[in-house]
C-alpha positions in Angstrom: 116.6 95.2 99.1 119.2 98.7 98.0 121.0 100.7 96.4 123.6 98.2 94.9 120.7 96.2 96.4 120.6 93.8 99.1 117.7 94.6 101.0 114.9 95.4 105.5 110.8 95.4 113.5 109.3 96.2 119.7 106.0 97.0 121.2 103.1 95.5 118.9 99.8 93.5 119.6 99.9 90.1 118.3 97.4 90.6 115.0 95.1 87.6 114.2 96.7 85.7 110.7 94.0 85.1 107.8 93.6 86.8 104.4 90.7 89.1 105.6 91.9 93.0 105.1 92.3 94.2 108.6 91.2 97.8 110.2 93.6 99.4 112.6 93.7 97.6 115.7 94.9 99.0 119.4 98.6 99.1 119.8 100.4 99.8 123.0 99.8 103.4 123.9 103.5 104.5 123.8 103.2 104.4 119.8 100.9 107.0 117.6 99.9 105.9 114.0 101.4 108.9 112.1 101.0 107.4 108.2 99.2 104.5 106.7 98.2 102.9 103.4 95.5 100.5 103.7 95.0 100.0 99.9 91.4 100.1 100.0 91.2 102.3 97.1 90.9 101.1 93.4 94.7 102.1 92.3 97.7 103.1 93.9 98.1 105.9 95.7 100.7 108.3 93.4 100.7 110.9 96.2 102.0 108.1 98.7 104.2 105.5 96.2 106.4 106.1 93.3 107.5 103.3 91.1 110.8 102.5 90.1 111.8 101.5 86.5 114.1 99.0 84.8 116.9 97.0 85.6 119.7 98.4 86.7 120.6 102.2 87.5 123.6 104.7 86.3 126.7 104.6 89.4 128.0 108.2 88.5 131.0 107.7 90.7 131.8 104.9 88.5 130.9 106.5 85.3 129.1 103.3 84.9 126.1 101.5 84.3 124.8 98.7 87.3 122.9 95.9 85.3 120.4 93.7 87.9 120.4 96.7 90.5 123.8 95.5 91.8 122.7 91.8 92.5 122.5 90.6 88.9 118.9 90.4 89.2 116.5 89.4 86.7 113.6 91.2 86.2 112.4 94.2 84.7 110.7 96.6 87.1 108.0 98.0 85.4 104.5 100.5 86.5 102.5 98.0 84.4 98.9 97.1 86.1 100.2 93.7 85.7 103.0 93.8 88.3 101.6 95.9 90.6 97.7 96.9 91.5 95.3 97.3 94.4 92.8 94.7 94.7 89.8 93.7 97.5 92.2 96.0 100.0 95.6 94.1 99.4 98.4 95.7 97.3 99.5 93.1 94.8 103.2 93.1 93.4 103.8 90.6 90.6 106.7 88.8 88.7 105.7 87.6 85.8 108.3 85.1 83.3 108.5 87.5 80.1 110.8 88.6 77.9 111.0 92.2 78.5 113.8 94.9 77.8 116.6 91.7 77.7 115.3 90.4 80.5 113.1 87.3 81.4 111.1 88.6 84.1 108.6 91.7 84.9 107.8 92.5 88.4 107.3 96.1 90.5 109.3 98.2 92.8 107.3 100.9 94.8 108.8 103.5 97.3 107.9 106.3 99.1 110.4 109.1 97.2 109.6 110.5 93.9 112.3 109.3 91.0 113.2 112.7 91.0 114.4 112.6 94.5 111.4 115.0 95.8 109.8 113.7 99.0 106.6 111.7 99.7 107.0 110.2 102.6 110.2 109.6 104.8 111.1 109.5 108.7 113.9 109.8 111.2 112.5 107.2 113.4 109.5 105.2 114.7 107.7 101.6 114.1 107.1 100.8 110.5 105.0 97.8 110.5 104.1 95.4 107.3 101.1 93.0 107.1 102.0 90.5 104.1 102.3 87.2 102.7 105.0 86.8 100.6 105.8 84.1 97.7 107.6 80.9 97.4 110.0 79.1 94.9 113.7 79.0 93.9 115.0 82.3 93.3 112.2 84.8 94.5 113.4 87.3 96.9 110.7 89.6 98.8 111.5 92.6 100.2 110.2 95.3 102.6 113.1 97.9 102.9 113.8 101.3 103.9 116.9 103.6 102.2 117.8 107.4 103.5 116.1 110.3 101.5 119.6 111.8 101.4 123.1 110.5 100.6 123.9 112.5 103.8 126.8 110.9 104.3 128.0 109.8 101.1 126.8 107.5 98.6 126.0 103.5 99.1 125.9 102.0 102.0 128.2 105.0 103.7 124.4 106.4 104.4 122.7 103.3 105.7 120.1 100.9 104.2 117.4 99.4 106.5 116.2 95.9 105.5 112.8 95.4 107.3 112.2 92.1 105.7 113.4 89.9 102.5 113.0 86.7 102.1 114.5 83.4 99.8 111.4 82.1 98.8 113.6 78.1 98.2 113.3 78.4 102.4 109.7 79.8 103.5 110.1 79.2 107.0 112.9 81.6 107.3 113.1 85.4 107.3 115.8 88.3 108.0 116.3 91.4 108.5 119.5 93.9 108.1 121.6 96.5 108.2 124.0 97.7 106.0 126.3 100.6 106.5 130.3 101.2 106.7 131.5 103.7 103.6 130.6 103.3 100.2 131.8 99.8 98.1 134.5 98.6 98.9 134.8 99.5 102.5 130.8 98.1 102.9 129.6 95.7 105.5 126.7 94.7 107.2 125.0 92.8 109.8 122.2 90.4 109.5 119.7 88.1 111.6 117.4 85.3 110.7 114.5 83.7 112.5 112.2 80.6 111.7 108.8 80.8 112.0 107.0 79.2 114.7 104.8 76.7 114.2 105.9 75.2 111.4 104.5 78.5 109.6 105.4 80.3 106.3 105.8 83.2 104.6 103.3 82.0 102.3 100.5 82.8 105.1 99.9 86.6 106.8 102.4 87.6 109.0 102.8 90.9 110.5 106.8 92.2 109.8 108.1 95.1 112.1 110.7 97.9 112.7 111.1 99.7 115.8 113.6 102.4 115.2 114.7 104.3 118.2 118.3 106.7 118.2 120.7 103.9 118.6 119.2 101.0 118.5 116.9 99.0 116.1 114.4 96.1 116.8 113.3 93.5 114.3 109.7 91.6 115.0 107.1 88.8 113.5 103.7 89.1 115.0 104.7 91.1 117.6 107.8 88.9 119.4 111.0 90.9 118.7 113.6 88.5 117.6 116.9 90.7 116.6 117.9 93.7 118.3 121.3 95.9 117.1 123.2 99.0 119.0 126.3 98.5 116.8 126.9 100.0 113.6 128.8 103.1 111.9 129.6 105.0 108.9 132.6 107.1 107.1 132.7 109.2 104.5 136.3 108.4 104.0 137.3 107.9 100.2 140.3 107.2 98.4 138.9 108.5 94.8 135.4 106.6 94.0 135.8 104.2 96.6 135.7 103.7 100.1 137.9 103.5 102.6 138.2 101.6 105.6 138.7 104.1 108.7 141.6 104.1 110.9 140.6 106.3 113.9 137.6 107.4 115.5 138.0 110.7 114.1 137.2 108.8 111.0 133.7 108.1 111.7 130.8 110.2 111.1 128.9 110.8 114.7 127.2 108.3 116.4 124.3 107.0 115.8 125.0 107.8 112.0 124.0 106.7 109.4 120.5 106.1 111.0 119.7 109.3 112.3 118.6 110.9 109.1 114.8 110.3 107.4 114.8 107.0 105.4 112.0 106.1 102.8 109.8 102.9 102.3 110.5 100.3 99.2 108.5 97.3 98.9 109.5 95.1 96.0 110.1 91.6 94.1 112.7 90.4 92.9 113.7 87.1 91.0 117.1 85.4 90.8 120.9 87.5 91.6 123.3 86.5 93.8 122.2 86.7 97.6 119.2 83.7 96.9 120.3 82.9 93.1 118.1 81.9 89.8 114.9 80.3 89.7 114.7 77.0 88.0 111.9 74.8 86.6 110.2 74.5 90.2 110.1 78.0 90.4 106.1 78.3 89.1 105.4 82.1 87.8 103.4 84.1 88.1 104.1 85.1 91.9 102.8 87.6 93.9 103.8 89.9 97.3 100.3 90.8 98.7 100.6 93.5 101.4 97.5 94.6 103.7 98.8 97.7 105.0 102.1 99.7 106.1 101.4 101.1 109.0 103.9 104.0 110.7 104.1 105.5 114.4 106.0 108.0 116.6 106.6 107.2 120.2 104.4 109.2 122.5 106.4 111.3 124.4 109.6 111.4 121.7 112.6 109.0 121.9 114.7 110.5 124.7 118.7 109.9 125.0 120.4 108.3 121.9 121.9 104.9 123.2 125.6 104.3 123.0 127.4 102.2 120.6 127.1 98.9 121.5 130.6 97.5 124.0 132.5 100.1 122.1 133.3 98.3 119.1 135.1 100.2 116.4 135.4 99.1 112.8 139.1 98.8 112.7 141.6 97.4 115.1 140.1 93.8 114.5 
């Protein structure tokens, strides 16, 4: 999930499903685990996670304020034990149906930056790998996401948004992860892959959601089987006024592989109703929970070598 939010994994040993909490298994010796959360401890770890708060956020470009983060969302992210806690080695992330600061739902967005901005934790790079089980119903939309520290190059998306995972919770055999990227709104765009889960599985059960991030390319896997791989993308910090602008010429474009080859933070949150899934409806049975096991994050032994090209060339204008 974002910014004006729509929110998201290639070596990794297959890990077991079941509810149990799981210790750190072997993984393929090219990747080192550089920073973890298991959640074992009572309450969540402030010097790791940050909370964020509310509904919406200020677009100063705009001189405006975004209601439902961008997506006309519904809920009300609170830091309430309620909507998000640490329990039996799972972290727990809640909506709840309340009424609640005009809106009709409470649930909990976490991330790895301060609100201030200051760091916590943040990378250029690596395997950033989720154990979760996610919930189900009309209009719930998990997501385990990454945004850049830095507006480097300029503010939403011109400066990149990594979706690891989301998820419509009215189809629960289907995940996705994307990219967005371009220049800022209106000159956005994005590119996005599904997959269904084998075995007539769900997100309802433990999966293990992954990210291998290497300069110029990006792989997306569940339970260890990459299924999207990208090498194509840009960004420009071209801007007519407060918007973007699409560019013209390759002089346009910031350098390749930008905008993701700047440190990115985690987000893991829930999110009911807006436009990408839309509004839950009497099916929809609340409480629901995200439970997550552990985020897990490694560096390639070694370093990541030569930054792959673009992808075929492709530009962004001259369609």
């Amino acid at each position: 999930m974002r910014c004006l939010l729509w929110f998201w994994p290639a070596i990794l040993l297959a890990i077991p499903l079941g509810t149990t909490h799981h210790a750190a298994e072997p993984v393929a010796t090219e990747w080192k685990m550089v920073w973890s959360d298991e959640f074992d401890g009572k309450e969540i770890d402030r010097a790791k996670w940050d909370f964020d708060i509310g509904n919406g956020f200020y677009d100063y470009n705009a001189n405006q304020w975004i209601r439902g983060w961008g997506n006309d969302e519904l809920q009300y992210y609170t830091r309430d034990a309620d909507n998000a806690f640490q329990k039996d080695g799972m972290l727990h992330i809640r909506a709840i149906k309340e009424s609640l600061h005009d809106c009709g739902y409470s649930s909990a967005r976490i991330k790895s930056r301060k609100k201030d901005g200051s760091e916590l934790f943040n990378k250029t790079y690596g395997k950033f790998e989720f154990r979760a089980k996610l919930p189900t119903g009309q209009g719930v939309w998990p997501a385990l996401w990454m945004l850049p520290q830095k507006d480097t190059f300029g503010t939403w998306p011109a400066s990149g948004e990594i979706d690891i995972l989301e998820a419509k919770g009215q189809e629960p055999n289907k995940i996705l992860g994307t990219l967005h990227f371009g220049a800022k709104w209106p000159a956005n765009t994005h590119i996005s892959k599904d997959t269904i889960m084998p075995n007539n599985g769900t997100i309802a059960d433990f999966h293990v959601y992954t990210l291998e991030w290497e300069p110029g390319e990006m792989r997306w896997l569940l339970d260890g089987k990459t299924y999207a791989t990208q090498s194509f993308w840009w960004s420009s910090s071209k801007s007519d006024g407060t918007k973007g602008v699409n560019p013209t010429k390759e002089a346009d474009l910031n350098a390749w592989p930008a905008p993701f080859d700047q440190p990115f933070y985690l987000v893991m949150n829930l999110a009911v109703g807006g436009k990408f899934l839309g509004n839950p409806d009497k099916s929809t049975a609340f409480p629901v929970e995200m439970v997550v096991d552990y985020v897990r994050v490694y560096d390639k032994v070694g370093g990541y070598g030569k930054t792959k090209p673009r992808s075929d060339g492709k530009l962004p204008y001259g369609k």
